[in-house]
N, C-alpha and C positions, 0 to 999 in steps of 0.2 A: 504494500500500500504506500504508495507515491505521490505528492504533488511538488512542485520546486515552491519558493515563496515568493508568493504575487506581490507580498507587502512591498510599499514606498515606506521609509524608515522613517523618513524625513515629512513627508505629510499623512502618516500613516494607515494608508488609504490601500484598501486591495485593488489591485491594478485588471486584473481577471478575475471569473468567478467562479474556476477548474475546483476549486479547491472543497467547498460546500455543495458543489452539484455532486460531485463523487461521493459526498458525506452520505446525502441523503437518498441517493440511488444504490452506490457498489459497499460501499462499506457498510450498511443498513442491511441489504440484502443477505451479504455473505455472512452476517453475525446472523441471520436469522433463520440459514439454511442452515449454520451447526447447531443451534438450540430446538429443532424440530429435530435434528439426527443425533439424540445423545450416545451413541455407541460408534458416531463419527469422530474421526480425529482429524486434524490436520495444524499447520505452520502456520501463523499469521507474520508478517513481519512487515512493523512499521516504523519508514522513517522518523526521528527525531523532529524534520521541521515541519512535517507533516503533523503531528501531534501538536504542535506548538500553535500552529494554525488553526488549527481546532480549538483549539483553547481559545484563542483570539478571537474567535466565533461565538462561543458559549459566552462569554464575554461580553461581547455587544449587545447580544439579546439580553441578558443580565441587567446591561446599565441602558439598553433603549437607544443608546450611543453607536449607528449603524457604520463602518467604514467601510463597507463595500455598495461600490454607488447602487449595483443590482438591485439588492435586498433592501437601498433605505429608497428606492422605486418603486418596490413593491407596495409599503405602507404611504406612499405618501398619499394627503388626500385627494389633492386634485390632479389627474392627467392631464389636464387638458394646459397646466396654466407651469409644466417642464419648460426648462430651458431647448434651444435649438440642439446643444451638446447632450442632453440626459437624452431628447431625443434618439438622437441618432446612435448613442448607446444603445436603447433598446433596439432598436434596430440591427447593432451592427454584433451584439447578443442575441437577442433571440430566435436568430434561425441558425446558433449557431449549434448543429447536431446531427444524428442521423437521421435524413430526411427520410429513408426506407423503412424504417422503423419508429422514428420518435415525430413524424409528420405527416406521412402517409394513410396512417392506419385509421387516423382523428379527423374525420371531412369539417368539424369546427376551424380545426388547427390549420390546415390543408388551405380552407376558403382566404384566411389571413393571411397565407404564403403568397395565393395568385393575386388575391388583390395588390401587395406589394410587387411582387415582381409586373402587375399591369402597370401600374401608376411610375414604375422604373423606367418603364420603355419611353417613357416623355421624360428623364433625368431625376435628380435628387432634388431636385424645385419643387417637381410632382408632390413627395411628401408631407409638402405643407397640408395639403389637403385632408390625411389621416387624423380622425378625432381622439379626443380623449378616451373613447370607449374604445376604440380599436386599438391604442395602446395599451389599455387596461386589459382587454382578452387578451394580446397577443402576450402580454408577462405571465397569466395567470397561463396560460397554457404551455409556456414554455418550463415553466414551475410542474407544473402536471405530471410533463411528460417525464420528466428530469427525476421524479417519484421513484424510488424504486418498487417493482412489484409488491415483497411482500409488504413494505407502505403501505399501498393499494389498497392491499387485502385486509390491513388490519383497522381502517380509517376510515370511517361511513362520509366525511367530509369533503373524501378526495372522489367516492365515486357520485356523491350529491353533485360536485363542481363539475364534473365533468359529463355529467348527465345534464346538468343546465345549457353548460356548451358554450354560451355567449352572454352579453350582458352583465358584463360582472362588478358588482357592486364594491366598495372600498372595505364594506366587512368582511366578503369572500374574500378578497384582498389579507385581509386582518387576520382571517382565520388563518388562511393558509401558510403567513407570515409566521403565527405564532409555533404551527404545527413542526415547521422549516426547524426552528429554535430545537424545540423539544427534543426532534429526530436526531440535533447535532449533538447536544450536552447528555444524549443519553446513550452516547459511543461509547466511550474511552471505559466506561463504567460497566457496561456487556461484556466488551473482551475482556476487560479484569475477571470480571464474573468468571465466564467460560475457562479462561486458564486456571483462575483458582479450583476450578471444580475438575482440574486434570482433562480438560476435553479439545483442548487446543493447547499450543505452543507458542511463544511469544519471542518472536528476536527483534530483532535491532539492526541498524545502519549507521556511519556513520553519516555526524550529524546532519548536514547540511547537504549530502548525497554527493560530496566529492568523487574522483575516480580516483583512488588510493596511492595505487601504483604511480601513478601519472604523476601525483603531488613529489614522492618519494621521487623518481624517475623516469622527465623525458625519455629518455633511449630503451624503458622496459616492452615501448611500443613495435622497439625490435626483433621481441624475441619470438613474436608469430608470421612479424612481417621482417625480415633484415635489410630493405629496400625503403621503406619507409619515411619520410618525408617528414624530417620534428621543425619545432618554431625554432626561429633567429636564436631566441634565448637559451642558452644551453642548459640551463636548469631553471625548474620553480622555487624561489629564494627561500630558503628555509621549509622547504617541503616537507621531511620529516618531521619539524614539529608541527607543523599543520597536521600531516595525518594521525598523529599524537592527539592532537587539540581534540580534531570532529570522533576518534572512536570514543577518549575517556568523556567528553560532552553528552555522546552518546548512552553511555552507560548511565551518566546522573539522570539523567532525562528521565529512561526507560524504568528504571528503579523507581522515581518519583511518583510518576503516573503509573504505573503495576506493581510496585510494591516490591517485587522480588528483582533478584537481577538477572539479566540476560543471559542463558548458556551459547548463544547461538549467534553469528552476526551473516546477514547476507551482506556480502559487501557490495555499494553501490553497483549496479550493473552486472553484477556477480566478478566485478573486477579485479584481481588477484595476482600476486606476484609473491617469489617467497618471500623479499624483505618485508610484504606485507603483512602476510600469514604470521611473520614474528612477531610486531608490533601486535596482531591481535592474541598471540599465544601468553605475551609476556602481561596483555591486562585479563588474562582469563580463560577469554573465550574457549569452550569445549568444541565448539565443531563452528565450518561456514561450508559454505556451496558454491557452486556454478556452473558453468556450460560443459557439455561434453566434447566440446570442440577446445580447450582445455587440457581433459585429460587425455584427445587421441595427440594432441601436441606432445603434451610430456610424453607422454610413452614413446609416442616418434624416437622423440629425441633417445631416451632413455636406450631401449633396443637396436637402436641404431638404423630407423628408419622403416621399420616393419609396421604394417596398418594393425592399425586396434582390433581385435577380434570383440565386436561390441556384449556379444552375450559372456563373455569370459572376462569380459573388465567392465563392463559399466555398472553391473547392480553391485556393487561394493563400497565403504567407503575407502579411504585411502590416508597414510600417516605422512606426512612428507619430513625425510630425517630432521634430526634438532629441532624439529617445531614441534611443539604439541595439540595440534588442534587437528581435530578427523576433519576432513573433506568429503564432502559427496556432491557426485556430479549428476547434471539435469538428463533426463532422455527427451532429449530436442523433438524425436518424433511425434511420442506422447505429448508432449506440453505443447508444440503448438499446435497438433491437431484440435485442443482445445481453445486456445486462442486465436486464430486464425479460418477452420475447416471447418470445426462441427456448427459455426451456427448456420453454415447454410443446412445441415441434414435435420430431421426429422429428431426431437430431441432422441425416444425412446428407440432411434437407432445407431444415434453417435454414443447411448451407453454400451450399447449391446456391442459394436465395437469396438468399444474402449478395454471393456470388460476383456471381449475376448483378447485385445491385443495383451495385455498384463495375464492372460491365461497362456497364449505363447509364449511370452518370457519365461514362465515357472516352467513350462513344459521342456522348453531349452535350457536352461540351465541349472534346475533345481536337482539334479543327481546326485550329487551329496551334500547339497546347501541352498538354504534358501535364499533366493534376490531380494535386494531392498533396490525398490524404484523412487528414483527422485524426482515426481512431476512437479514441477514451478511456473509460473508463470503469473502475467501481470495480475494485479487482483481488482483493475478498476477497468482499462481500456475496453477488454474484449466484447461484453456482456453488453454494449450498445449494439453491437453489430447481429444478439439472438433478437429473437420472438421473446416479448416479455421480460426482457432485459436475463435471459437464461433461467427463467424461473423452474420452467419443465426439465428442461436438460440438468440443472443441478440439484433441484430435489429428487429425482429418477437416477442419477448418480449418488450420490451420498445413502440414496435407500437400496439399492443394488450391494455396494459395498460394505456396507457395515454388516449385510450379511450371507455376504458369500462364503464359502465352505472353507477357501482357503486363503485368498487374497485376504488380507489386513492391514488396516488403515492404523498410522502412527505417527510418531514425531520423532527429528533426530535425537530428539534425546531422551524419549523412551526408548527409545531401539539402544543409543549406547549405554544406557545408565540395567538393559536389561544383563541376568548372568548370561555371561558365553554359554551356547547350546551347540552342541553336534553338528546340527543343521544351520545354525546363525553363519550368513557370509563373512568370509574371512577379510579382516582389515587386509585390504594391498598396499603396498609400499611403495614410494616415491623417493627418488633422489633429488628430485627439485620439480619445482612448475617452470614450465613457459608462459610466462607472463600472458594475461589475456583474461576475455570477458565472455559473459552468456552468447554475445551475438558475436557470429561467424569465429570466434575463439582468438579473437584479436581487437584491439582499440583502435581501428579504425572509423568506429563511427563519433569518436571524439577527438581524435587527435590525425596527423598524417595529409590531408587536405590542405588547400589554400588556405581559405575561410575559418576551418577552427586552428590552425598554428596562429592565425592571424589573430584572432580570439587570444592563442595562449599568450602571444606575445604583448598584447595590450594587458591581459592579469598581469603578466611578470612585472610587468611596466609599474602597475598602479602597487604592485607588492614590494618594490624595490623604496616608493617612498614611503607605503608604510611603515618601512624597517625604519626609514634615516625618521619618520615625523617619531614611531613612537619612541626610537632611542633618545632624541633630542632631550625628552622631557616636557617640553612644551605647552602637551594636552594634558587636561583633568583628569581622574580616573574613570567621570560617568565618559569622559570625551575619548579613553581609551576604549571603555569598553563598548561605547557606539561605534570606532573606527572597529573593535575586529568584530562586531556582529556582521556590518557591513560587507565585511573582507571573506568573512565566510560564505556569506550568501554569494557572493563572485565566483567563491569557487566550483561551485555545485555544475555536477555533471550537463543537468538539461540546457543550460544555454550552448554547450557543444554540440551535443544532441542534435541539435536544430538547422547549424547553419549547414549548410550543401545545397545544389542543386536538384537533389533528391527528395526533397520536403515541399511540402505547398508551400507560394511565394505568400500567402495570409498569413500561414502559421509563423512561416520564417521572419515576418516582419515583426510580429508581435512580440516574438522573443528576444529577436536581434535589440528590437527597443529596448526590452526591459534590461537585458545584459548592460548594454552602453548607460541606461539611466542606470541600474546598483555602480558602475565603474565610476561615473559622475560623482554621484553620492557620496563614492567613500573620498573621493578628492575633496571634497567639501568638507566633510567632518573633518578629514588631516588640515584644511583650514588652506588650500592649495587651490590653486586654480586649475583648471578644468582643461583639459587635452584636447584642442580645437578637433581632433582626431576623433576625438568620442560623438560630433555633432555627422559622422560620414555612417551610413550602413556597413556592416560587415559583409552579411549574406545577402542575395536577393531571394534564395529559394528557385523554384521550375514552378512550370504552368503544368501543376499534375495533377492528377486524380486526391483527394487526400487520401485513399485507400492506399495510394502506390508510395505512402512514405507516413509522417506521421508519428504518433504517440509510438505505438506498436513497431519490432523489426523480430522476423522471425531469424533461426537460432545461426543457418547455414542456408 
């Protein structure tokens, strides 16, 4: 569970509203598909800023005090009497989704799509024309849609509003406002619940979703690609303690809000290298994960270039010398067949496949041990793209398995904290990793490109006077520790993520902005003027499908 931080520090304003839409659709969903499945198990792992954000949310409804322009849209009273800019916010939000699924199936929702794209065909002047009531449906429906199913199910309010369809009044408004709140602040306190009650697993990230490696070592990006293209800057200026900073940040976090501390770290991206795996062995960590494109690297290496026999090496986990933390690696097939495949099938035949594909496994390789599979994948992207936001496909899953004869549902760390058994797969050994990530088993989609060295080399830039302002002395202590909240959020994986030509040029603008406005920011807090350099776009993005790039990148 993922979002990067939309916050502006500085007029502490959410800049998107990725972060509370996920809230009350995928994260709602997924806690209420394990509490219908008690003899379900599974891994939850949430980002630190992700959490934090949420907080910040519970928060506002709290104090009435709304900082996301969305949501203080939704209560206000009059539509009609918004600014031309709130306008065109809504606007330029709310179609922002899948129209196959979250537009299409609503002929209310649908009527308010064509009416704007008709009034488009005359320009953005046209506009003017939209009244207050048709602003007022067109949020309450994008809200609607944005619901997660079991929401839906559980809330006479949401099928009232949407049974009305149109006309919607400032108390629908109000009500549904309120409902928003509720569904937020009663997160963080479920998956406490469910962990405490041993029926989930709870890991962690570091903080602020850095790529680990990357921080520790530009050149780790060579060791999948040895061709590879790094930024001007030959290192990230004190990298090591940064990756130091976001895992131990990490840990107070996760403790804070669940109480217990973390066995487990997925690392940002599933991104890994051994100097990383130390850093997480020396604060603890018992086990992390990642791609199986990963471990057919190491082993490459290892063997001397022989392919991976994947039923003989991947359902295991794995020690890598001198480190102490087990690894287990993803099976790319399975996982994105679920992220990616199954929403186009028939839910109750993507389990029947699923099932069976984890029934070929055992059948392959269980001879004298059992497999442990490690399915992962995103916990928020995919589930726009089912029927229902995956409602059928993941309650016909989770009730399939829990009790099937042989397959069994767990966590990494019931599986290691179990006694060795006869049939338990055998830890494999590693002499080191080849540095690299869940996708295609290399860091290329954050580093090696024009556009993100270009990227790295402006952090390096803005990290270089972090060091000289905060040695100086200069700043306060609240003024240091608003410069490195700042500096943190700069470093987080998603603004890499983004820039290419392979991403919608929408998306890539969006983020390219917010990147260069955190990089602005922290120049202002250091009390410095601003790098005429930061007012230039980095990326433009392609004119693509958003299907063909995007939140989601499958494994290989």
């Amino acid at each position: 569970m993922h979002q990067p931080d939309y916050r502006n520090y500085a007029s502490g304003e959410f800049e998107l509203p990725w972060t509370y839409l996920h809230a009350i659709k995928d994260y709602a969903d997924m806690a209420s598909h394990l509490e219908k499945h008690p003899a379900a198990k599974a891994v939850f792992n949430f980002v630190p800023i992700l959490l934090d954000q949420l907080e910040d949310y519970s928060d506002q409804f709290a104090s009435g005090q709304m900082r996301d322009p969305l949501l203080r849209l939704l209560q206000i009273e009059d539509m009609a009497s918004i600014s031309v800019e709130e306008r065109n916010r809504i606007f330029y939000c709310c179609f922002a989704c899948n129209h196959q699924m979250m537009i299409q199936p609503y002929p209310p929702f649908k009527r308010l799509q064509d009416i704007y794209k008709k009034l488009m065909d005359y320009g953005e002047a046209a506009l003017v024309y939209l009244s207050g009531q048709y602003l007022s449906d067109l949020i309450v429906w994008y809200h609607l849609v944005w619901m997660g199913e079991t929401v839906r199910r559980q809330h006479e309010l949401l099928i009232r509003l949407m049974s009305k369809g149109e006309g919607f009044t400032r108390e629908d408004r109000l009500a549904l406002f309120h409902l928003i709140g509720r569904v937020i602040g009663d997160l963080i306190p479920r998956y406490r619940k469910l962990a405490e009650e041993g029926r989930i697993e709870l890991s962690t990230t570091p903080h602020y979703h850095p790529i680990g490696p990357l921080l520790i070592d530009f050149h780790s990006a060579r060791d999948s690609e040895p061709s590879a293209p790094l930024p001007e800057s030959m290192v990230y200026p004190g990298g090591l303690r940064r990756a130091t900073f976001h895992i131990t940040s990490a840990l107070k976090s996760h403790e804070a809000r669940f109480g217990m501390k973390p066995a487990g770290f997925w690392p940002a991206e599933g991104g890994v290298s051994d100097a990383f795996l130390k850093l997480l062995g020396e604060q603890g960590c018992k086990w992390t994960a990642t791609g199986e494109g990963v471990l057919a690297n190491s082993l490459h290496k290892q063997h001397g270039g022989h392919f991976m026999d994947k039923s003989a090496s991947l359902y295991r986990p794995y020690r890598i010398d001198n480190i102490g933390v087990d690894c287990f690696f993803r099976d790319d097939a399975l996982s994105d067949k679920i992220g990616f495949e199954y929403a186009k099938w028939h839910g109750k035949d993507a389990v029947e496949n699923f099932v069976q594909a984890l029934e070929d496994i055992w059948h392959r390789t269980a001879e004298d041990e059992d497999p442990v599979v490690s399915v992962i994948l995103d916990g928020e992207n995919a589930w726009e793209y089912y029927s229902y936001n995956g409602y059928y496909f993941l309650t016909e899953l989770y009730a399939r398995l829990q009790e099937h004869a042989f397959i069994r549902l767990t966590t990494f760390s019931e599986y290691l904290n179990e006694k060795p058994s006869e049939r338990r797969a055998k830890t494999g050994e590693l002499a080191g990793l080849v540095a690299g990530s869940w996708v295609y088993g290399s860091f290329s989609t954050w580093i090696g490109s024009h556009d993100k060295n270009r990227a790295w080399d402006l952090l390096c830039a803005a990290k270089g006077s972090f060091d000289l302002v905060i040695g100086s002395g200069r700043l306060s202590e609240d003024e240091k520790a608003a410069a490195t909240k700042q500096l943190a959020s700069c470093e987080s994986s998603d603004w890499f993520w983004w820039f290419g030509d392979y991403n919608p040029s929408q998306s890539v603008a969006s983020f390219d902005r917010l990147f260069r406005l955190n990089l602005s920011s922290l120049y202002q807090v250091l009390k410095l003027p601003v790098p005429a350099i930061l007012s230039e776009p980095i990326s433009r993005g392609g004119n693509i499908a958003v299907d063909a790039g995007g939140a989601m990148r499958r494994a290989s």
